[in-house]
N, C-alpha and C positions, 0 to 999 in steps of 0.2 A: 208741723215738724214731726210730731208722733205719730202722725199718719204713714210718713213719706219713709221712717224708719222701718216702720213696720212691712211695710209692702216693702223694703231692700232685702231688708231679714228673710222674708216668706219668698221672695224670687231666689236668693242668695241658699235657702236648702231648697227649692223645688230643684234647682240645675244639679244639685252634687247628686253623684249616683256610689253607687257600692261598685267597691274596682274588686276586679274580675282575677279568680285565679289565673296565673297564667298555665297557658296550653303544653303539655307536655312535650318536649324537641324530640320531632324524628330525625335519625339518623340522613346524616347530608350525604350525600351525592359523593365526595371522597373514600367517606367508613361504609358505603355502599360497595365501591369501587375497590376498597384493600379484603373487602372480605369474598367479592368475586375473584382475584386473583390470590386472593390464598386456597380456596376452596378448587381454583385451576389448579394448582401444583400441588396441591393433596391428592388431587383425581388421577395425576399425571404418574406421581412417584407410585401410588396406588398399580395403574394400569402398568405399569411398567414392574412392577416387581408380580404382576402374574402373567406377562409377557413373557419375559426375560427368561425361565426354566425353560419353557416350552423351546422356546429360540436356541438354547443352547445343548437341548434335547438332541434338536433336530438338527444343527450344526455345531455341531463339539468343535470347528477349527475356530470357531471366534473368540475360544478360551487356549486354543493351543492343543486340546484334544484332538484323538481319532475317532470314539466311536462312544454309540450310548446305547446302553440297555434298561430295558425296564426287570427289574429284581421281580422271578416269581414264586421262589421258596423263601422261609425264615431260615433257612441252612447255619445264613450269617447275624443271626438276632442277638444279641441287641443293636448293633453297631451297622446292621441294615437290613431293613423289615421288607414285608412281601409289596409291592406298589412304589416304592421305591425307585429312583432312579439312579443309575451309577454313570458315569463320565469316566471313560477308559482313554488314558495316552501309552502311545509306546514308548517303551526305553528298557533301559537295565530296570531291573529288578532285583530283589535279593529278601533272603528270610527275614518273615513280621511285614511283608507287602502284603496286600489285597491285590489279587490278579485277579482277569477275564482269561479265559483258556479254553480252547477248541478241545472238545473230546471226538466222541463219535457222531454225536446227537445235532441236532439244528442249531439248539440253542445253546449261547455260550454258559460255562459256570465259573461263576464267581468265588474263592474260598484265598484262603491267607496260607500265604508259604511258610513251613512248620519245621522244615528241613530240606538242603542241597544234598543229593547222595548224585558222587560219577557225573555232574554236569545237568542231570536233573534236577525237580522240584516235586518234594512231599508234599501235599498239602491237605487245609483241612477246614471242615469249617466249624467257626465258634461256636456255634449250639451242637454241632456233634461230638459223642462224647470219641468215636475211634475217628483217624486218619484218613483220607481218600485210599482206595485199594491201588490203584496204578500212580504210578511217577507222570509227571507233565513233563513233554520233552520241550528245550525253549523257541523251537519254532513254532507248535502250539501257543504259547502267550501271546497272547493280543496286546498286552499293555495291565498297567496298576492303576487302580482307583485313582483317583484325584478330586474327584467331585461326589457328593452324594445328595440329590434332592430328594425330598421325601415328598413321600404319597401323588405326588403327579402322577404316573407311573398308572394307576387306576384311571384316571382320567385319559389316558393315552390309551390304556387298552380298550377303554370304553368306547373311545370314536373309533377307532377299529372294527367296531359292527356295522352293521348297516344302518340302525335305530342313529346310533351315535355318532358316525358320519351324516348323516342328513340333519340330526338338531343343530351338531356344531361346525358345518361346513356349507351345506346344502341352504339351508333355512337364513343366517346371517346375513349369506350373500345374496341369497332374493329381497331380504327386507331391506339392505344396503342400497343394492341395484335400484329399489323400486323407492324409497325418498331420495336417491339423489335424482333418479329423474324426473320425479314430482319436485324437488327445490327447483329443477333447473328449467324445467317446463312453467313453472309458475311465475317462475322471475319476470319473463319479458312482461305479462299480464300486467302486473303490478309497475313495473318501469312507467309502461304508458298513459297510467293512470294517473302516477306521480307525476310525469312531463306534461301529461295535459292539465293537471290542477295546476302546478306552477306557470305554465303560460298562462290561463287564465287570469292567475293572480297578480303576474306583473301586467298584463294590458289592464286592469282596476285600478292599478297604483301608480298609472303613468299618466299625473297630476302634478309631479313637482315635488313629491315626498319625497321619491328612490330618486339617486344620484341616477343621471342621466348617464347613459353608453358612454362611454370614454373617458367618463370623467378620473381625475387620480386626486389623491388626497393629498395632503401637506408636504408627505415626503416625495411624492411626484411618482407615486408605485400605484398601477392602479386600481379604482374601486369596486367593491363587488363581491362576490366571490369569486373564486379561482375554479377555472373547471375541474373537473375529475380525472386524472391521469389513468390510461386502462392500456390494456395490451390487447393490441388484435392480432388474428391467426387466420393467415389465410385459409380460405374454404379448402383448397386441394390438401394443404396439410393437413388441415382435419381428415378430410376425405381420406387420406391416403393413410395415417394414423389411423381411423377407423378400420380399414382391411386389414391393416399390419396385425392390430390386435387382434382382430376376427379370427383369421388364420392361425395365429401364434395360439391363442385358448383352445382353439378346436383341436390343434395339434397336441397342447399340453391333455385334453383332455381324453383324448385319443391314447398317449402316454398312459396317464392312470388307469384307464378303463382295461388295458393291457396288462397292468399291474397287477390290478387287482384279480382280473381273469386267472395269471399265472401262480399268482403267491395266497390269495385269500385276504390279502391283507394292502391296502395301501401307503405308501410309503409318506414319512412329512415331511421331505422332499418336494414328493412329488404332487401330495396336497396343497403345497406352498406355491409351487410356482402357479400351479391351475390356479389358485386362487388369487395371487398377484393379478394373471393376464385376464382374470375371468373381470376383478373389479378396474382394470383398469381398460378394458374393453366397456362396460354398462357406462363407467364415466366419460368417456369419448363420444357415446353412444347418445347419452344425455345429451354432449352440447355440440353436436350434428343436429340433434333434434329440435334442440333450441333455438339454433342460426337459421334454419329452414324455416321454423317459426316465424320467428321476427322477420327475416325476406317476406314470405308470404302476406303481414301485417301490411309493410312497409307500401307492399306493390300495392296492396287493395285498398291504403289510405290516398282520398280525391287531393290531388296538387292545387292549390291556394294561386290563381293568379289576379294581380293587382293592376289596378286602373290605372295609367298616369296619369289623366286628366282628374278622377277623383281626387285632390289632395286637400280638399277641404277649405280651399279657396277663392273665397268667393271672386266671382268672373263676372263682365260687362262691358258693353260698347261703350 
């Protein structure tokens, strides 16, 4: 009897073991998921509020404006510094405006009306200590301030050179061009590797595990997965969307190059459209390339033909 306790005893601590801290929780698949789309719409509002100046730069009517200048004296400091952007609309004006006004010179000047004398406008600007020497007659006025973004203005004249047109125009749009045709050229590669491991995989599992072809579940909906819903485009549309754009960027850029020849300067404008038709020619271009791809694939894979006496039935007189 003192035996048989002993030996329960000494079994009874050999099995107990020392329980285990438990393992630190990683973050699940949800707080994964909320902090990918919060960190989308930080990046979003982000891009968008250094978009947005530029955009409005270059088309002043999307605020109501006519016209934008980039500020290149402190004439008007504090209230607007050299880099500077101004947003000019037309209308009435009157003393204590900021106007834009044609003098003699190319560029327009910026200064606050100080006094009406006879139907004209005194004006002057806030860091000068005297007046403007001539009156502004009101068909000279361009419009009043309404907008002032600050320091972009330096970034505008910067792409203006030739350095800073090729970093910030030239260069994006080859490295854009050049992964989206490497995404779209790589794609098919990868499809076919996927469709051929998954066929393999269901001819391994076609034993009796996987619900057989046809079969529908409980609710009588059937089972499976659902294919993938996609949109095709005919080859000529492509085709023909390919030339469209071809001609339309070479045109646009034919446009600038003119531009630039005549003025020194390129307009954002006319950087804009070129570079609409430019990317949106390389992305057509992509998946012209990619369909021609997959065709060529398609042709050179050997066609699969089946026996019908093979069916695996055993046969006999």
């Amino acid at each position: 009897m003192t035996d048989e306790t002993t030996a329960t005893e000494e079994t009874t601590t050999s099995d107990t073991q020392p329980e285990r801290e438990p393992a630190p929780e990683e973050p699940g698949p949800a707080t994964s998921g909320r902090a990918r789309r919060i960190a989308a719409v930080v990046g979003f509002v982000l891009l968008v509020a250094l978009v947005v100046p530029f955009v409005v730069f270059a088309v002043p009517q999307t605020i109501g404006a006519d016209h934008g200048f980039v500020v290149l004296s402190g004439s008007m400091e504090p209230a607007i510094s050299p880099g500077d952007v101004v947003i000019v609309a037309s209308g009435p004006v009157a003393v204590g405006d900021v106007i834009t006004y044609r003098t003699g010179n190319e560029v327009p000047t910026t200064h606050r009306i100080v006094e009406e004398v006879d139907g004209a406008y005194r004006t002057k600007g806030d860091a000068n200590e005297n007046a403007d020497a001539g009156l502004v007659a009101p068909e000279q006025v361009l419009g009043s301030v309404i907008v002032v973004i600050p320091l972009i203005g330096y970034v505008i004249l910067w792409a203006n050179t030739t350095l800073g047109f090729v970093l910030l125009v030239v260069v994006p749009l080859v490295l854009l061009g050049g992964m989206e045709a490497y995404r779209f050229l790589r794609d098919p590669e990868e499809e076919h590797v996927t469709t051929s491991a998954a066929t393999d995989g269901g001819a391994s599992v076609s034993d009796g595990s996987s619900p057989a072809e046809g079969a529908t579940d409980a609710e009588g909906k059937p089972s499976g997965t659902s294919p993938q819903k996609t949109v095709e485009v005919a080859g000529f549309d492509l085709t023909l969307t390919f030339w469209v754009l071809l001609a339309f960027a070479a045109y646009a850029g034919y446009v600038l190059f003119m531009e630039v020849s005549r003025t020194g300067v390129p307009s954002a404008v006319g950087v804009g459209v070129f570079t609409g038709a430019l990317v949106g020619f390389l992305l057509v271009a992509a998946l012209v390339g990619r369909e021609r791809l997959r065709t060529r694939r398609q042709d050179a894979e050997p066609v699969a033909v089946t026996d019908p006496d093979a069916d695996g039935t055993p046969g006999g007189d």
